[in-house]
C-alpha positions as CSV (number, residue, x, y, z in Angstrom):
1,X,56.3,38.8,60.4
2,X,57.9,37.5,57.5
3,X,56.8,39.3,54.3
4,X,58.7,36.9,51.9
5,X,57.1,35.9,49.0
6,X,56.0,32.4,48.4
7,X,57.3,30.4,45.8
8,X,54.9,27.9,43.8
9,X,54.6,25.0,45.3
10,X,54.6,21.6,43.7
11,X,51.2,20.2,43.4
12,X,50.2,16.2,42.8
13,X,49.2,15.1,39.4
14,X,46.9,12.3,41.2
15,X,45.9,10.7,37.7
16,X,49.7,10.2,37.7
17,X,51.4,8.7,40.8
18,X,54.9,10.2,41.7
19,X,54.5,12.8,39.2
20,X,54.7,16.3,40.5
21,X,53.7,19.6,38.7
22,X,54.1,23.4,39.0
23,X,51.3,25.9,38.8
24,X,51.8,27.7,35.6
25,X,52.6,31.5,36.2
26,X,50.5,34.1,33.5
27,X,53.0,37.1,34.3
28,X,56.2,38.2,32.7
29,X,58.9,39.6,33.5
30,X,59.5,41.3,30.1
31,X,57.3,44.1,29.6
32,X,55.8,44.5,25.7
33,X,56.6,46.1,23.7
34,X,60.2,46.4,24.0
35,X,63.5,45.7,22.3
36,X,64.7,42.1,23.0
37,X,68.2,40.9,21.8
38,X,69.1,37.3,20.5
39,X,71.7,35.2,19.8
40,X,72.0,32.7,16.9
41,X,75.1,30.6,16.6
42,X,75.9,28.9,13.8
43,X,78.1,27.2,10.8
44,X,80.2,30.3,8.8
45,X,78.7,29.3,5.3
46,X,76.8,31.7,2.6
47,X,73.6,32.6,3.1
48,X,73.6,32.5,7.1
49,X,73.2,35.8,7.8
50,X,70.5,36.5,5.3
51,X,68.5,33.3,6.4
52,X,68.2,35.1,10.2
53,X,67.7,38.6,8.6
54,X,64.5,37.0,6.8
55,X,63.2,35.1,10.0
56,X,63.4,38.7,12.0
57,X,61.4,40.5,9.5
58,X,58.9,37.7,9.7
59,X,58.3,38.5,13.6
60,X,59.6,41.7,13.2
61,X,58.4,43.7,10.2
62,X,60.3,47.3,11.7
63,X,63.8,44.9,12.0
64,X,66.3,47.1,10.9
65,X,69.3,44.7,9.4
66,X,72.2,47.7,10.4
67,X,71.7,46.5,14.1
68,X,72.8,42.9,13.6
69,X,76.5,42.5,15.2
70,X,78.5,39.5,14.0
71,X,81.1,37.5,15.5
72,X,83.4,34.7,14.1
73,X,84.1,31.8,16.6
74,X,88.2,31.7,16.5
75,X,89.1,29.2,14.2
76,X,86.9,31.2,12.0
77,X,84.4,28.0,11.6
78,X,81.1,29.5,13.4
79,X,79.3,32.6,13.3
80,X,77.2,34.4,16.3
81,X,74.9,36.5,15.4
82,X,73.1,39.1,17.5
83,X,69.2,40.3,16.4
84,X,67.4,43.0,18.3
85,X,64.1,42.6,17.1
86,X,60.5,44.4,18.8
87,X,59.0,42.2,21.0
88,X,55.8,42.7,21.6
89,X,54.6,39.0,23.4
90,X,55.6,35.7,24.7
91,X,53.8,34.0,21.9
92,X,55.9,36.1,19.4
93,X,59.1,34.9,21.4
94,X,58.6,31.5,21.5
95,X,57.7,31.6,17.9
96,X,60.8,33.2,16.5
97,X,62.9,31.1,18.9
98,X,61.4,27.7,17.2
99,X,61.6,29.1,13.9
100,X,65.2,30.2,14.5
101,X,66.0,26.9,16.4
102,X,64.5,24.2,13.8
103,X,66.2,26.1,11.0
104,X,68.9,23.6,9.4
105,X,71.8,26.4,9.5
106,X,71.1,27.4,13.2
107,X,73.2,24.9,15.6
108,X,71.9,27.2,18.6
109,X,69.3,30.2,19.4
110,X,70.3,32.0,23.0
């Protein structure tokens, strides 16, 4: 007996010849609320770190700014930064991660 698990299989968009889509999947694998790291890269200029510290109190009113770590690139040019904000959905995720990845400073959100 083999007991392991299906994976999604592709279905047929038939209003759409050739094009092929995946049943959309409701569960996570991240389990709310809970503490959920991120990583923003961008250019070493002022006001950086203060721009991300605003965005993670806007989806994250308990952020505490102490937890951010920061790390130059080696030529001293780019700045990571690293959040830890309370997650508490997938909406609230996806949010921040737009907010954070359409922000003009932000060349990258991990």
């Amino acid at each position: 007996m083999n007991t392991t698990p299906k994976k999604p299989q592709a279905q047929v968009d038939t209003t759409k010849p050739g094009i092929h889509t995946l049943p959309v999947v409701e569960e996570s694998l991240i389990v709310y609320p809970c503490s959920f790291p991120i990583k923003v890269m961008g250019a070493k200029v002022d006001g950086f770190v203060h721009a991300i510290t605003s965005i993670a109190h806007e989806f994250d009113p308990t952020f505490d700014a102490k937890t951010i770590e920061l790390r130059e690139s080696k030529a001293g040019n780019y700045l990571g930064i690293t959040i830890h904000i309370t997650a508490t959905s997938r909406v609230q995720l996806d949010e921040i991660y737009r907010t954070l990845s359409t922000h003009p400073l932000v060349k990258m959100a991990l």
